[in-house]
Phi, psi and omega in degrees: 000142188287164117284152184282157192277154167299148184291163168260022186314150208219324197063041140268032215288124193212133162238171186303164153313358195220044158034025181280306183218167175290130180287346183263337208220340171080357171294154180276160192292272194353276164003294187289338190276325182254036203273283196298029189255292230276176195274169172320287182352295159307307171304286184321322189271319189326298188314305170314318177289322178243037166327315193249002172297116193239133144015143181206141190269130180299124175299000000 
């Protein structure tokens, strides 16, 4: 048995001015909603986009 991949969460959960995506974590509100939905797969290109993603100081 696999483990599922982990969220990227940070618990820094904030979102942008244009209300899109989390300043902590960099997922799209979709993303965060359908998280525990999606297949490994999914998850895995979600992780790849915001591998590198850093953090933004709360506006």
């Amino acid at each position: 048995m696999t483990a599922t991949l982990a969220s990227p969460c940070r618990n820094l959960c904030s979102l942008d001015r244009e209300r899109a995506n989390c300043t902590g974590c960099g997922r799209t509100i979709a993303e965060i909603v359908h998280w525990r939905s999606m297949t490994d797969v999914q998850r895995a290109a979600v992780m790849r986009r915001v591998a590198d993603f850093q953090p933004q100081r709360p506006v």
